[in-house]
N, C-alpha and C positions, 0 to 999 in steps of 0.2 A: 498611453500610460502602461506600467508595468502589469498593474493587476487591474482590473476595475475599479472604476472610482469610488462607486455607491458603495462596493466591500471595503476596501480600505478605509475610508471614509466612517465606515457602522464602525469597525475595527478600534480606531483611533478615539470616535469619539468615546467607545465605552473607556479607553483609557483614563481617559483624560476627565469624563464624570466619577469615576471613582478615586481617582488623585485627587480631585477637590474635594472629594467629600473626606478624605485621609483613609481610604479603606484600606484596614493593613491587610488583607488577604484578598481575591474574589477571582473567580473562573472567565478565564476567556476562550478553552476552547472545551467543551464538554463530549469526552471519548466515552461514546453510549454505545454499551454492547448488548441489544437485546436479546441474541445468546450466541451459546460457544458452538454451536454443531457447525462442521464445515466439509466440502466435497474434496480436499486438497489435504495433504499432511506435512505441510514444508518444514525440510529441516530449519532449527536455528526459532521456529513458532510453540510457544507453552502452553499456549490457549488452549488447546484442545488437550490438552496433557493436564493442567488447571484444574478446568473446571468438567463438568458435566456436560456431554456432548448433544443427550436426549434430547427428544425434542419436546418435551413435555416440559421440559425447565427452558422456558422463555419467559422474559418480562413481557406484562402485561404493557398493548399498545397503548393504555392509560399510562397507565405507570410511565412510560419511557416517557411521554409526553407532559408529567405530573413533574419529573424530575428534572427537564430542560426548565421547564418554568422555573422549579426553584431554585438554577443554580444562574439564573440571568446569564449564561454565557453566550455571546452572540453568534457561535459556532457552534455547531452539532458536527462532530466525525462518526458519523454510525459506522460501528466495525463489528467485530466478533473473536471469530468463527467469519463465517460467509456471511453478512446481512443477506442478499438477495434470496436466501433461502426463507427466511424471514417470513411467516404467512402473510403478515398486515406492512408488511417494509412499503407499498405503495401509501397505503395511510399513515404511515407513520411521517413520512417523507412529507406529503402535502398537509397534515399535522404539525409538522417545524416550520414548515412554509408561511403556513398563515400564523404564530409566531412568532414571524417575521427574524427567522433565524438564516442566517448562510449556512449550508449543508455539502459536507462531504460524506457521499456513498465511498468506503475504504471496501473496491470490491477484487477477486482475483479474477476480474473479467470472465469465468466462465457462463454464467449467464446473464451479461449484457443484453446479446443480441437478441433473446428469448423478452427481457422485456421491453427494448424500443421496439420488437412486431407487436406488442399485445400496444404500446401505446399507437403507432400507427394504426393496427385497427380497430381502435377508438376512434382515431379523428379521421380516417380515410374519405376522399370524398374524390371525383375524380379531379380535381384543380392539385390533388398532390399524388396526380399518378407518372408527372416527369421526375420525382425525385422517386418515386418507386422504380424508375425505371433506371434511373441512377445507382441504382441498388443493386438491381440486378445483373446491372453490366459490368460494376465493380464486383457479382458474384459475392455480394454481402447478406442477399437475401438468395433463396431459393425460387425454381417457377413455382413450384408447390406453398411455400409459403404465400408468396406475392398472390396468388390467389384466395387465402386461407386471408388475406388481409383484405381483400377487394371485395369479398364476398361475406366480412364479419357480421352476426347476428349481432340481435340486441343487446344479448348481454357483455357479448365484447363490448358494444358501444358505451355501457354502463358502468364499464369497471373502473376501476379507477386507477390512474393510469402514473407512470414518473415521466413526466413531460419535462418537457425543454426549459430552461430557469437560468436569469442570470443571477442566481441564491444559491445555485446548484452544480456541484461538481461532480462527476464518474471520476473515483481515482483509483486508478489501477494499479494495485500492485506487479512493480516489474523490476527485477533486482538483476537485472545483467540482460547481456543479448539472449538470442534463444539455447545456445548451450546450457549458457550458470541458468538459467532461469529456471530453464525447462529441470534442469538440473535440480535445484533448489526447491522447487515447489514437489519437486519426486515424480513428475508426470508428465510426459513428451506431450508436443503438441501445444500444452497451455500458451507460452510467447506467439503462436502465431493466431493462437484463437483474441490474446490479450489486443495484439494490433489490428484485427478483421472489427473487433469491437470499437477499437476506439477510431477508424478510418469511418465507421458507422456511424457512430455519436457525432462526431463532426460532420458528417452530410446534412445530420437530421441536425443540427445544431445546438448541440448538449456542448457544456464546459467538459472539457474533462481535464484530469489530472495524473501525475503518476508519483507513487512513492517508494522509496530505494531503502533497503537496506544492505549496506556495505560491510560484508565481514573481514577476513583476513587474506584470502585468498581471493577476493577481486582484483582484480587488474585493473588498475587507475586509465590506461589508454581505453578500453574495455567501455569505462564510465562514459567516457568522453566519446565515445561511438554509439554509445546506447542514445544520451541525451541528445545528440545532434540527430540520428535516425528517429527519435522520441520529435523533436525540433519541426523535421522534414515532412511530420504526421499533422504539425497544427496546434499541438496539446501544449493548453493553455499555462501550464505551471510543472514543477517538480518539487517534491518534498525529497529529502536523500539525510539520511542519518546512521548512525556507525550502532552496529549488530555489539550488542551487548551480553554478556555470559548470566543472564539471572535464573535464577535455581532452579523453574521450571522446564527453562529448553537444557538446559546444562541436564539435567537428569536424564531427559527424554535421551540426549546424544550418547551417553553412555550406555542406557538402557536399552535402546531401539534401536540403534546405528553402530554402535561400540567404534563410538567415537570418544575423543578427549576435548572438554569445550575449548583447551587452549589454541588447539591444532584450526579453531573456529572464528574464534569472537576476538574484540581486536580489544587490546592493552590502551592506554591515552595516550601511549607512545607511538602508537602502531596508528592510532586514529589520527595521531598528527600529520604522521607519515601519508598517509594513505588521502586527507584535506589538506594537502600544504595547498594546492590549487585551486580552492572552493572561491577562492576572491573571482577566480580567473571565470571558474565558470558562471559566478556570479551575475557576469558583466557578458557572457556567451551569450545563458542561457537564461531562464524564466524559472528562476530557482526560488521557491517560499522561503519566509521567512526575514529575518532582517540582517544586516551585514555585521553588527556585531557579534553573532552567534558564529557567523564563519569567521570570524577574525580567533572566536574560540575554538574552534575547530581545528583549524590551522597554527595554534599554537600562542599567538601572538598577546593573547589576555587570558586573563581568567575572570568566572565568571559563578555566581552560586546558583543552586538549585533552584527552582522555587517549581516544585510537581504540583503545587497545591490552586495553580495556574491554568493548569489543564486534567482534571478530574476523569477519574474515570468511574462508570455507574454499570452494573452488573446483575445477572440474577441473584447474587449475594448483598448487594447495596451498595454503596459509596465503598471503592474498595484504595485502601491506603497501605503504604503512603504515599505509591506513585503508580503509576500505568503497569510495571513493569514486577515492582514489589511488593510482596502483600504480605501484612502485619497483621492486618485488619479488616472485618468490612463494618458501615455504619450505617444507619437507618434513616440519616438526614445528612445534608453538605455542610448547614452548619456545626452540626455537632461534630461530624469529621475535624472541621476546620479548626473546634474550639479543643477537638480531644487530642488529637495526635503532636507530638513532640517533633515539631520538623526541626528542631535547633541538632536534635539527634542524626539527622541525615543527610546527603549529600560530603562536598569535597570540599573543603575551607583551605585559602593559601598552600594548594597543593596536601594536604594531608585529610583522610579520607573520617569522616566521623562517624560512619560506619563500615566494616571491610566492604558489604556486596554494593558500597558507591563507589569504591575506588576507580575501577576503571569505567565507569559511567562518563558518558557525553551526548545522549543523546537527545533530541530533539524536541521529545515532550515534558526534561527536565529543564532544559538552559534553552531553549529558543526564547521561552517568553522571559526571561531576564532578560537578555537581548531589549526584547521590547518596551518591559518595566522599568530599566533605567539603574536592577538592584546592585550592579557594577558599574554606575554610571563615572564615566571621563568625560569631559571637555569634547564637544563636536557630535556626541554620541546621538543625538538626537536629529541635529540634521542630518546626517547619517542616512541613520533612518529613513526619514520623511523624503530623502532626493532618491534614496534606493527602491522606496512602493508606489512613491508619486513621478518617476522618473521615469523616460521611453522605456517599450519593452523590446528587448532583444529580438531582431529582424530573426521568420523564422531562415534555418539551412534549408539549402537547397536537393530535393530528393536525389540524389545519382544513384547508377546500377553498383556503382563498387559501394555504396554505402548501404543500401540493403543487403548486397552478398557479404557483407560483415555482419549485418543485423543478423540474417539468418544461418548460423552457423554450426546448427544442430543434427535436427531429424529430419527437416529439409532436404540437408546434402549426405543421408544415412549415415550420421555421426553424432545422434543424440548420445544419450549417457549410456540408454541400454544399448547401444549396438553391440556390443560385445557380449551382455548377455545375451541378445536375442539370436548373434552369431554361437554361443554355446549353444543352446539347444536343437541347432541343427549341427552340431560339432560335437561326438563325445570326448574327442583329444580338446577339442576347447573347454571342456565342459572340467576336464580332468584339473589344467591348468587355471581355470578359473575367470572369474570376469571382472577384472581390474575396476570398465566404467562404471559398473552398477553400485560402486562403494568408492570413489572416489574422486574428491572434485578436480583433480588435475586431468586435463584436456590434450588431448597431441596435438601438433598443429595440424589445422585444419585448412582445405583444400579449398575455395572457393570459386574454385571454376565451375561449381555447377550453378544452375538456374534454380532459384528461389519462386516460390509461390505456393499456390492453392494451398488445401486443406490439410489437414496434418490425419493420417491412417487410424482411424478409431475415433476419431471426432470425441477432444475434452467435453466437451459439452454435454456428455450423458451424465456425468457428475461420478463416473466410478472409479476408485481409490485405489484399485487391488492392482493395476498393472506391474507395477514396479515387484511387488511380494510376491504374485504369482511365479513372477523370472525369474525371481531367485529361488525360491522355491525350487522349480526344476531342474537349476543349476546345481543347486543340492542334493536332487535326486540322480541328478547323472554323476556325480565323484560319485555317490555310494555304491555303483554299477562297475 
């Protein structure tokens, strides 16, 4: 099968009991931010521009757990900011669990690998020191950890830990190979630390998953290298949705970047452009979702909003009207559901019923129409049911030329900063300026070197300041 049974399955049947019952509204996938602080500041992300980054405004582990109850959605996407920074994110997780909810961690893999060692040395015993050892050889763990986990005390053995689940996904955020990525999230390094994690999860036998967002200036071959290399890793799914202009990242890019969000976020024109081939990959790769939503994507129908499908819950409350847009926040889901005017939003027969929907297509507004049936045609449902109950996509086969694509960055010393990092030992560079550190066009890139190990300053310390530093001194040398 395409996805697992048991999930599909939960999936379907909530449909299908709230059709009989005529519910005209309810949650299938519930986007629980227990809060916004995060170790990453990717362009084109609002969240941390939003809201409050503190770490003192978190929702209470009750609370998140209070609020999946009451919105019956059989999906929990815990995102943020970073979940894994999260103090109680382990209880929160096996909280959803016994809930009997399916869970996505929406995480930027920087500390994955930090907690499968803490959940390995919970369960450590020596009948799982060959796959420790598998670890080691893959240079996924340390010798210094691998003994930090052979040798864990009790209270590591007590803690409580995000174990292995077929309920449970690690979904990585990964929005291009290591250049756009590393590019994108503003800090070299991340893409190789993202695959060292999910090469991990799949030993230790975690789902994992990755989610894409495509702006204007991705390269569509690009895509189709990522998910095949994505493929060649094992990883079980892809979510991929088109980079939207809404008022928070649009402010942050002019503000902090001085950028123009046009120059960024893709038009419905530019999104058709960029999915004409989503069917194709469809049928490639292990792409979420359902196939009418890519037939929206690609042009081919249209389809209405329905945000009110997939909620999202925040340290402000029930925030409306959708993921993305905020009108509102509310103290209850139903009240949400009974206050807000969604007759006012989204894009009807091409004309937009509010401006900031117009160029809207993304994936937590129209996927679950897709699903709902609220543009339903003729065939729309077997569709469906033959595309998540259907074989899943054989994974690609790993080759050397397809990871020296994958890794196309700071790898082969051609991340973004190179050019800054060449200014500052350059004061004629320094004069002329450093083109990569502000913009996402790439030269081509040479790939005859070898790919691997660890990337120089290890993402995994969680610090922010690389990128601002560089420029920073970039600016201090024009003033010289």
């Amino acid at each position: 099968m395409r996805f697992p049974f048991a999930l599909s399955a939960k999936i379907a049947g909530h449909i299908i009991k709230h059709k009989l019952r005529k519910t005209p509204k309810f949650a299938m996938v519930l986007q629980l931010e227990p809060l916004h602080t995060c170790n990453l500041t990717c362009t084109g992300c609002g969240r941390i521009r939003e809201y409050s980054t503190n770490l003192k405004d978190m929702v209470p582990l009750e609370k998140c757990l209070a609020v999946a109850d009451e919105c019956e959605a059989p999906m929990v996407s815990i995102c943020g900011g970073e979940p894994l920074i999260y103090p109680k994110i382990e209880e929160l997780v096996a909280g959803l669990l016994q809930q009997g909810r399916i869970i996505y961690i929406c995480t930027n893999g920087v500390f994955m690998r930090k907690k499968m060692r803490d959940y390995l040395a919970a369960v450590y015993s020596p009948a799982m020191e060959a796959k420790l050892q598998e670890l080691l050889n893959a240079e996924l763990v340390t010798a210094k950890e691998a003994e930090v986990i052979r040798k864990s005390d009790a209270a590591a053995r007590q803690k409580v830990v995000i174990r292995p689940s077929q309920w449970m996904y690690w979904n990585v955020h990964v929005d291009g190979l290591e250049f756009t990525h590393d590019l994108i999230v503003e800090r070299e390094g991340v893409f190789k630390e993202c695959v060292l994690a999910i090469k991990m999860a799949k030993i230790l036998g975690y789902q994992t998953a990755t989610n894409t967002t495509v702006y204007k200036e991705t390269d569509v071959q690009e895509l189709e290298d990522m998910f095949g290399f994505l493929s060649s890793l094992n990883v079980d799914g892809h979510t991929i949705s088109p980079g939207y202009e809404y008022d928070a990242a649009k402010k942050d890019m002019v503000k902090r970047l001085g950028k123009q969000p046009e120059d960024f976020f893709l038009t419905r024109k530019m999104t058709r452009q960029k999915f004409a081939r989503i069917q194709e990959w469809g049928e490639k790769f292990t792409i979420f979702g359902t196939p009418v939503y890519q037939e929206f994507l690609a042009g081919k129908r249209e389809l209405t909003c329905t945000a009110w499908a997939i909620p999202t819950y925040n340290i402000k409350g029930w925030k409306a009207p959708c993921y993305l847009m905020t009108d509102g926040h509310y103290d209850g889901f139903q009240e949400m559901l009974t206050k807000v005017q969604w007759d006012k939003y989204g894009v009807v027969d091409g004309v937009a019923r509010d401006p900031r929907c117009e160029n809207c297509m993304v994936h937590c507004g129209y996927d679950p129409s897709g699903a709902l049936g609220t543009n339903y045609q003729r065939g729309d449902n077997w569709k469906n049911f033959k595309y998540n109950f259907g074989a899943k996509p054989k994974p690609f086969t790993a080759t050397a030329a397809l990871t020296q694509r994958a890794f196309n960055g700071v790898t082969i010393g051609k991340g973004h900063l190179a050019e800054a990092k060449a200014a500052i030992n350059s004061p004629r560079a320094a004069m002329n300026g450093a083109q990569a550190a502000f913009s996402r066009k790439a030269e081509p890139h040479d790939h005859s070197h070898a790919s691997g190990g660890t990337a120089n300053g290890g993402c995994g310390t969680g610090d922010t300041t690389q990128r601002d530093e560089l420029l920073a001194k970039i600016a201090e040398g024009k003033k010289t």
